[in-house]
C-alpha positions in Angstrom: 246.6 229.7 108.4 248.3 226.8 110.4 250.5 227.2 113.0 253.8 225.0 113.1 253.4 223.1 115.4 255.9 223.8 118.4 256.6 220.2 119.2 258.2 220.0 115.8 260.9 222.9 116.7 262.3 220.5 119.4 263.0 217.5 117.0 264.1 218.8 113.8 267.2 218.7 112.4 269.4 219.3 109.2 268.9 216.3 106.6 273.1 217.9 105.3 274.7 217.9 108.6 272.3 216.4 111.3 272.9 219.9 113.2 269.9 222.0 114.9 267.8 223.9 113.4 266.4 227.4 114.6 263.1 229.1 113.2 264.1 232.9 111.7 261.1 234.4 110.5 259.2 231.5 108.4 262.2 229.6 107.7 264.1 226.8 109.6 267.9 227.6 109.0 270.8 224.9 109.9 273.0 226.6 112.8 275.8 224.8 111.3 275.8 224.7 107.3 273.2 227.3 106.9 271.1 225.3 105.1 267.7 226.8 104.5 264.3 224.9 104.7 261.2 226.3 103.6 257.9 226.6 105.3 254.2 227.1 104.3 251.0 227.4 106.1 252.4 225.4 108.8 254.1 222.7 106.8 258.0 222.4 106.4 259.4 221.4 103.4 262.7 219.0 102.8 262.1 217.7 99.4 261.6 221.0 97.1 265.3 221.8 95.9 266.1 217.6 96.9 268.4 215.8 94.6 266.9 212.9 95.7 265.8 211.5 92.2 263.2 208.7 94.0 261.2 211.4 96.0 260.6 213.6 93.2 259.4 210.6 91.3 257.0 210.0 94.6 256.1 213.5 94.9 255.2 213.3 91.4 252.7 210.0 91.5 251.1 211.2 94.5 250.5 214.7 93.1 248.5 212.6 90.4 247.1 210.3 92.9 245.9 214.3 94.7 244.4 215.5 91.8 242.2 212.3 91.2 241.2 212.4 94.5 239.5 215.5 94.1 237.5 214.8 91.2 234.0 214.2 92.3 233.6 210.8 91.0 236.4 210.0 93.3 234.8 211.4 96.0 231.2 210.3 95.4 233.4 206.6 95.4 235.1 207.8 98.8 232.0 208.4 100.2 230.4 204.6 98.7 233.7 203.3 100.1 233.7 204.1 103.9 229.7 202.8 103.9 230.2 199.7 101.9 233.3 198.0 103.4 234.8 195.0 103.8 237.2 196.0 106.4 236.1 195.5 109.5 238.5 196.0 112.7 237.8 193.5 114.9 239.7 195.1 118.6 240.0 199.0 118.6 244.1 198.6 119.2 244.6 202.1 117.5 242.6 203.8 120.1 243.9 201.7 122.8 247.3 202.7 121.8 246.3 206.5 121.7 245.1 206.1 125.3 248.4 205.3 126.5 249.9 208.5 125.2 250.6 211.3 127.4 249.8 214.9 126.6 253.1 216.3 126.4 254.8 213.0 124.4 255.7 213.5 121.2 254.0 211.4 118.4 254.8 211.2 115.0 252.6 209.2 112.1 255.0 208.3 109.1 253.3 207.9 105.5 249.9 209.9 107.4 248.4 211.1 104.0 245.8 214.1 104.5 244.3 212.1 108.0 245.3 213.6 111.1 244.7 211.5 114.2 244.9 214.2 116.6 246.0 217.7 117.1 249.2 217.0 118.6 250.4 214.1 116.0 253.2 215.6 113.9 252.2 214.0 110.4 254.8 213.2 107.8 254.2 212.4 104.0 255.9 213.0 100.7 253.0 215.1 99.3 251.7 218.0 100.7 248.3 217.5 101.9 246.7 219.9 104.1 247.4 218.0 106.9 250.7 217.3 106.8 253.5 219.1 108.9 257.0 217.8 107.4 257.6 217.1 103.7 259.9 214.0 103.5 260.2 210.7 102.2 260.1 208.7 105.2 263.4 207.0 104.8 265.6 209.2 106.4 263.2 211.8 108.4 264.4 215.3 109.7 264.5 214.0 113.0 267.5 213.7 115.4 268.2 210.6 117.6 266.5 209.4 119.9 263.3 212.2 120.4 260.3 211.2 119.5 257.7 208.8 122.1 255.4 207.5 119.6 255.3 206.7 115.7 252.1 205.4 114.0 252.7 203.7 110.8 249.7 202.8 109.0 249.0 200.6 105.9 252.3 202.2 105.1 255.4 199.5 104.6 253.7 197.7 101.9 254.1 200.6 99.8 257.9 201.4 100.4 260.4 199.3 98.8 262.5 199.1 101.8 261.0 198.8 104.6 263.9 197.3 106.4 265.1 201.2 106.1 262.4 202.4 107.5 262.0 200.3 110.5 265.7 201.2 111.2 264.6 204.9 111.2 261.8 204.4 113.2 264.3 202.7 115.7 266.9 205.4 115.1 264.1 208.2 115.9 262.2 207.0 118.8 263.4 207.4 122.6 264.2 203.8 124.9 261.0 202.6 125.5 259.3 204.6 122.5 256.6 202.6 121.1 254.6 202.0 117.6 251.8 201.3 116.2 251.9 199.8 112.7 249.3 198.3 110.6 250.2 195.9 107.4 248.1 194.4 104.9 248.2 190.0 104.4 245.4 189.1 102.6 244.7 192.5 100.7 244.5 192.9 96.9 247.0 195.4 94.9 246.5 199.3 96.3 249.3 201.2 94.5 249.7 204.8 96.4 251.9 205.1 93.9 253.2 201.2 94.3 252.5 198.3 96.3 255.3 196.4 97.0 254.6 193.6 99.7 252.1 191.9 101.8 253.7 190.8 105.0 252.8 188.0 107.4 253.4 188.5 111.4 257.0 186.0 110.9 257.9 189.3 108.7 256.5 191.9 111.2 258.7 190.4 113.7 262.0 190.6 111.6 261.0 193.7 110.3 261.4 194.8 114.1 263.7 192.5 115.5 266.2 195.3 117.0 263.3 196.3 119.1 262.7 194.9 122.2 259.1 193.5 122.1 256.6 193.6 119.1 253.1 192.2 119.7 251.3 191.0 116.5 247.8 191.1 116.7 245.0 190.6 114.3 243.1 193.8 112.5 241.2 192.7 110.0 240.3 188.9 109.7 239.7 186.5 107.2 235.7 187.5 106.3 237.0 190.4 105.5 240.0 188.7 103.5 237.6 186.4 101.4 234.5 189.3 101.3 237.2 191.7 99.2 239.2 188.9 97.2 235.1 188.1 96.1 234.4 191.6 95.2 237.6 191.8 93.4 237.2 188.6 91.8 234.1 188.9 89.9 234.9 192.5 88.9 237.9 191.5 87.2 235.9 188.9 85.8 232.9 190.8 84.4 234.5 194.2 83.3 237.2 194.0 80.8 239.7 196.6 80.7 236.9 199.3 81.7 237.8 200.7 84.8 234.4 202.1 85.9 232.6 199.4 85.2 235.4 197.7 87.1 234.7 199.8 90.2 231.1 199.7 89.8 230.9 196.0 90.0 232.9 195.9 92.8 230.4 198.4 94.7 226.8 196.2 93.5 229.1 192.8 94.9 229.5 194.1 98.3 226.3 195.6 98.7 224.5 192.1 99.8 227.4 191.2 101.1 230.0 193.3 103.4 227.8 192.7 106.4 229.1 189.0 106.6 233.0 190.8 107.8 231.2 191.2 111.5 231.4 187.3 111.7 235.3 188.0 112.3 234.4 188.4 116.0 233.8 184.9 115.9 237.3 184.0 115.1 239.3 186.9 116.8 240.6 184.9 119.6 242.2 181.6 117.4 245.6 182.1 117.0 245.3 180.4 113.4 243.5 183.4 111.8 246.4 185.6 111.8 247.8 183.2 108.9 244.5 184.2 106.5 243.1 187.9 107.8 242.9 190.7 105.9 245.7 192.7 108.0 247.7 192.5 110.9 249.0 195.2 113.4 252.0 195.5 115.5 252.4 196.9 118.8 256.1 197.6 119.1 258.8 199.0 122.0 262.4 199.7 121.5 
């Protein structure tokens, strides 16, 4: 059984009324409207009884996105995945950003799927994995002004269809001089988790956080690894028809003789010009 976690108690607040909210028993209750949220095994819930029409359609796709995930083709696929790779990060910024959080900081990943980075990371998603602590669509988050230290955003953005909106929460959220980490796909084929909406180049990092007061775009995965998955995904779509196995499984036997080639992106990691044709960017943000 998990624990809520207590951080979570000091930032929450009613999605009706933006008022506190107090823990009685297993439930959060609004002090002000009375409004009454839900918790299970750890995990508190803002969507079930939503009227919000676009998060029940989300809660829905990822529900079937959940259940193919645990099928074990899927799995035996997951597994393939992680061992042949294109993606190749080229500087460890994720870890260097963890490193500069303190232990009693609050830290919040948006759109963190079943992953959990660390103990203390209050994890946000739509879909309730076992990892996740609050249920919400990330577009307007439980969270009152100004309280939390830290958000990680993670291939994220280019599957919300406004992510304007959701910078503007993260700004809303975090505390003067509360920082992110954000990663964003450029050259990257379609993922839809449910949809895939944009790729975004480092001009649109920086408008996408231009109330903040610095953001630092720096390159994640380079172009190897651009080219090495567009190749993949090339002669797959080329070879395999409409049959989606046969699809995947070409897409495995091309990367086999060739995923190794994504370590030559520490050749280019310090030109400036491979930002414009890498794989994926990241942006080191403060408000």
């Amino acid at each position: 059984m998990k624990d809520i976690n207590p951080k979570l108690i000091r930032i929450l607040e009613c999605q009706s009324c933006n008022s506190n909210l107090k823990l009685v028993e297993s439930n959060f209750v609004c002090v002000k409207c009375g409004a009454v949220l839900s918790t299970q095994n750890g995990m508190v819930d803002f969507i079930n009884g939503s009227s919000d029409k676009r998060q029940m359609e989300l809660r829905h796709q990822k529900e079937e996105i959940f259940y193919f995930n645990t099928t074990i083709k899927a799995r035996l696929y997951e597994i393939g995945r992680k061992i042949i790779t294109c993606d190749y990060v080229v500087k460890d910024y994720f870890n260097e950003f963890l490193g500069r959080i303190k232990k009693d900081a609050i830290v919040v990943e948006l759109g963190s799927g079943n992953k959990r980075c660390t103990e203390d990371i209050i994890n946000v998603d739509i879909f309730p994995f076992p990892n996740v602590d609050v249920l919400s669509d990330i577009k307007k988050t439980p969270f009152g002004d100004n309280t939390v230290d830290y958000v990680i955003i993670d291939a994220v953005l280019e599957h919300v269809p406004e992510p304007q909106t959701v910078c503007k929460e993260i700004y809303r959220i975090l505390k003067p001089g509360g920082m992110v980490f954000c990663v964003v796909p450029l050259i990257h084929q379609y993922h839809g988790y449910p949809k895939h909406y944009f790729n975004i180049t480092e001009d649109g990092l920086l408008h996408l956080f231009n109330e903040f007061s610095t953001c630092e775009v720096k390159l994640y995965r380079g172009p190897t690894s651009a080219i090495i998955s567009l190749i993949a995904e090339y002669l797959a779509l080329a070879f395999s028809g409409n049959n989606n196995n046969l699809y995947m499984a070409i897409r495995g036997a091309v990367l086999i003789p060739i995923f190794w080639v994504k370590y030559l992106d520490k050749l280019w990691c310090h030109s400036k010009k491979s930002t414009r044709i890498c794989n994926a960017l990241c942006a080191i943000v403060t408000k």
